[in-house]
C-alpha positions, 0 to 999 in steps of 0.5 A: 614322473613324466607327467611332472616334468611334462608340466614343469616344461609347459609351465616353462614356456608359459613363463617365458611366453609371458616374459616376452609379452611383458618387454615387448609392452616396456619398449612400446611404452617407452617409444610412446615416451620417446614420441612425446619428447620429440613432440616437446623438442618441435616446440619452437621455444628457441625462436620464442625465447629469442623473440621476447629477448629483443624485447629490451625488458627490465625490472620485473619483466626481465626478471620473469624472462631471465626465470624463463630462459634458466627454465629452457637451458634446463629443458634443452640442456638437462631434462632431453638428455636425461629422457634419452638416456633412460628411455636407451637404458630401459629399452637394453634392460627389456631383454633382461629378466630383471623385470621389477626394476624395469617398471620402476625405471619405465615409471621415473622416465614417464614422469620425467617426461609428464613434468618435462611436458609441463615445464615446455607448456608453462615456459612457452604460455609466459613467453606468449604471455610477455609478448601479448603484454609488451604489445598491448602496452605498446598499443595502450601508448598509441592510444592513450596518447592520442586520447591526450590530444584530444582531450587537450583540443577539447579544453582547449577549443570548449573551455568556455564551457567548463567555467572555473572548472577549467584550471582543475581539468588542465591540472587533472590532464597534465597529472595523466600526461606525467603519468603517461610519460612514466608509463611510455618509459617503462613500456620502452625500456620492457618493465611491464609488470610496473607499466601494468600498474601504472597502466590500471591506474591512468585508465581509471584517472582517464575515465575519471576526467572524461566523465567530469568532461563531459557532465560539467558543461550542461551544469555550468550552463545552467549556472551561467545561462539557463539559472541567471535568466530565469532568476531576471525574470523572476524579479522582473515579474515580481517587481510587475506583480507588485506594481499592479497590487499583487500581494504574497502573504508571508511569502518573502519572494524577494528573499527567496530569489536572494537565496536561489541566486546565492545558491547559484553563485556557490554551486559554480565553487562546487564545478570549480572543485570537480564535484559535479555529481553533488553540483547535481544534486544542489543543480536540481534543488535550485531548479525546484525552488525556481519553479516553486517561485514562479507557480508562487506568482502564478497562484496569485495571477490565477486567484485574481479572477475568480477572487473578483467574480465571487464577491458578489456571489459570496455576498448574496449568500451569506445574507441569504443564510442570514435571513434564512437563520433569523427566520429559522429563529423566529419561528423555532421561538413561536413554536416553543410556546407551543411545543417542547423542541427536544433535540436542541434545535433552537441551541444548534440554531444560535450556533449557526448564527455564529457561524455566520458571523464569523463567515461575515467578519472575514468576508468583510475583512477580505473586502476591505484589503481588497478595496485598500490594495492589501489582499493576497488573492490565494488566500482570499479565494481559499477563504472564499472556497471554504465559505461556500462550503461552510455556507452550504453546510449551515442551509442543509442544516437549517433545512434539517431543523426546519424539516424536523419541526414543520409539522408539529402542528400536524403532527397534534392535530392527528394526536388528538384524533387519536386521543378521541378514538382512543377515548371512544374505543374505550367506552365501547369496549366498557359498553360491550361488558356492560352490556352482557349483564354478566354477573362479573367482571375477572379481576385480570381483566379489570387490572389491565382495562384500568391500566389502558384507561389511565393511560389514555387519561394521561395522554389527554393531560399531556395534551392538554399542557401550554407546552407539549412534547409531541416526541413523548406524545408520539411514543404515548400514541404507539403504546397506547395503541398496542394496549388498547388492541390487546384489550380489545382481543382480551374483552373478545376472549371475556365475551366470547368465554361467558356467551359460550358457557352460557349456552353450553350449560343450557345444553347441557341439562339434557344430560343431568339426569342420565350422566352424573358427571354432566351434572357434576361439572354443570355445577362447577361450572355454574360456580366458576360463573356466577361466582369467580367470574372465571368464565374461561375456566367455565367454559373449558369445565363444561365443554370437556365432559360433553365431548365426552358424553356427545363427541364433537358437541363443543365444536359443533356448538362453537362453530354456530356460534361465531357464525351466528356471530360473524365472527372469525373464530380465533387460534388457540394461542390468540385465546390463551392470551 
């Protein structure tokens, strides 16, 4: 029992030390609020409020000034007072035990006090605010209205300058000077939030008409000066061109300057109208088309010269490549009595004459608006320039033919020889299997021996022609060539084949009577000899049974065989062929 108590007195104090603690923080808090409002109360909004009161406002502005002093009487008037007296009525309260309803009325003073703060913060920012606008609009008057002034000295002192653009500057600088009349008033009398607008919109049309100031001098200047003298000098210089036999082909420089002059005279409408951004634009199309003129007279002054210095030149060559053509003529006729012209020289060759016909008709035409005054020299020296160049091209082409059939008569002369060496290899290889007495000649061999044959007799009958085509007889020469050596390997194989089956069936008989397999193949053999004339087969038959019974008799007897002969032995797939 005494321990219970002992604990209900413990728990007791702690309570109660608590409770201490707890309105001991209240009244801390509600001296931090207290310490607030009076910072609030230091603001010196009275003297602000006076301040923009003096400033004579209307309209909007003072609309906005009268929202603002209400905002004031109810700072000043209700919300300090109503701050003290609950801070007073919280700090009473602290020493009761009623602590719930304490810290809900701690919590509507705290935020009395924070939206009061805001109030104080937002009412004293729109004042500063009223003022910072009556004195920049106050400033905007000074300045505004001397830029006026001095925008007036300048039309007044330049409007040389400005040309037809000056009326609508004067009516432009008076409908600013209207407009800043209204926004003086409105300054004066505090409607500054229509002042504002009034005040965003003469800045633009100020900007507006300084630009226009100062972009339309240099234009109508160009109109009025720079355009009109160049457009003088142009027709004096045509009128001089002319007068000394300067001809312009189907460039009407007269209606062309017309057309620049009258593109003069409406783009000064244009300044008139204040459009000097497209008075630009139409500013740089005349001075392109006035430099297009006068390099127009400059091309004709500067083809003259060499115009005059061609003439000769162009001359000698195109009777140069006349006479070249016709001699190129005279010989390709000669030479097709004699030889077939396979790739059209003689065509390609009356085509150039052509040509240079044509190159002669227009030279000649040249000529004559030349001798009459008539001629436009561009047009003569492009005509020149693209002669030369064609002239050029035609000698390299009959250089091209020329080339391709100066050696014809070489080129049968050596084909004959050919012939003649084709004719004589034959009869030697014919000579060389005649000679050897065999009792036969393969049919395989024959076949291909005739077929060189009749090839060669063929060559000698094209040659032989009143026209030959030494194209076709050059192809005929080098497959004739490649025949003819196949031939010749093909009669060393028959030869070399026969001469060796002979001498190894003469070696063999030492082996006929001991080895019946010698004595067997020697019979075969013989009969691939002497009566199928195959003398390869012959060979092999034979030699492969004495290899057997004489290993490396074949080789040995091979070996002193074409060296006896002199000659190289050949590879195994030269005798395969």
């Amino acid at each position: 029992m005494v321990v219970v108590l002992i604990g209900i007195v413990i728990l007791a104090i702690i309570v109660y030390v608590g409770i201490l603690a707890y309105q001991q923080r209240i009244r801390q808090q509600v001296a931090a609020l207290a310490d607030k409002k009076a910072s609030l109360v230091a603001i010196p909004l009275a003297d602000e409020v006076k301040l923009v009161s003096q400033l004579s406002l209307t309209g909007q502005s003072l609309e906005r000034f009268e929202t603002l002093q209400n905002d004031y009487a109810d700072i000043t008037k209700e919300r300090f007072p109503r701050i003290d007296t609950q801070l007073k009525a919280i700090k009473d309260a602290s020493r009761g035990m009623n602590l719930m309803q304490l810290r809900q009325d701690l919590a509507k003073a705290t935020i009395l006090v924070n939206q009061t703060d805001e109030l104080v913060q937002t009412v004293q920012a729109k004042l500063a605010e009223l003022q910072e606008i009556d004195k920049q609009h106050r400033q905007a008057v000074h300045d505004l209205e001397q830029k006026y002034q001095d925008l007036r000295k300048t039309l007044l002192a330049k409007n040389f300058a400005f040309g037809p653009s000056i009326d609508g500057l004067e009516e432009r600088l008076s409908e600013l000077e209207d407009n800043f009349d209204t926004f003086t008033k409105l300054t004066q009398t505090g409607d500054h939030e229509r002042a504002t607008d009034v005040l965003t919109q003469l800045q633009e049309d100020t900007a507006s008409l300084e630009d226009l100031i100062k972009a339309i001098p240099p234009l109508y200047k160009d109109l009025t000066a720079i355009y009109p003298d160049q457009i003088s000098e142009l027709k004096s210089g045509y009128e001089q061109l002319t007068a000394q036999h300067y001809r312009f082909g189907d460039t009407d420089i007269p209606g062309l300057i017309q057309k620049v002059a009258d593109q003069v005279s409406g783009n000064l409408a244009t300044l008139a109208d204040l459009r000097p951004a497209d008075a630009k634009v139409i500013n740089e199309r005349i001075a392109d088309q006035i430099d297009r003129l006068y390099a127009r007279m400059q091309t004709e002054i500067d083809a003259k010269e060499p115009v005059e210095k061609n003439l000769d030149n162009v001359a000698r060559f195109i009777a140069h490549a006349q006479n070249q053509n016709q001699s190129l003529l005279t010989e390709l006729d000669r030479l097709s009595q004699n030889y077939t012209l396979d790739h059209q020289e003689l065509e390609t060759t009356r085509e150039l004459n052509e040509q240079l016909r044509a190159i002669d008709g227009i030279y000649q035409r040249d000529v004559q608006d030349l001798t009459g005054k008539s001629a436009t020299f561009s047009e003569v020296l492009a005509h020149q320039q693209q002669q030369e160049k064609d002239l050029k091209q035609i000698e390299e082409q009959q250089a091209q033919i020329l080339k391709s059939v100066a050696g014809l008569a070489d080129e049968e002369r050596q084909a004959r020889e050919t012939l003649r060496q084709f004719d004589f290899k034959l009869h030697s290889l014919r000579r060389q299997v005649e000679n050897l007495n065999l009792p036969g000649v393969p049919q395989e061999y024959l076949d291909y021996f005739f077929v060189v044959r009749d090839e060669v007799e063929q060559l000698a009958t094209d040659m032989d022609q009143p026209q030959i085509d030494m194209e076709k007889i050059t192809k005929q020469l080098l497959i004739i060539q490649t025949d003819l050596d196949t031939l010749g390997e093909k009669t060393d194989d028959l030869l070399d084949s026969a001469e060796l089956a002979e001498q190894l069936l003469q070696y063999a008989n030492r082996y006929q009577a001991s080895h019946t397999d010698v004595a067997q193949a020697s019979q075969q053999a013989k009969q691939l000899f002497e009566q199928d004339h195959q003398y390869a087969k012959a060979l092999e038959t034979i030699a492969t049974v004495l290899d057997q019974v004489e290993p490396g008799s074949y080789k040995r007897l091979e070996d002193a065989y074409y060296q006896r002969k002199g000659k190289t032995k050949p590879r195994a797939d030269d005798q395969s062929k």
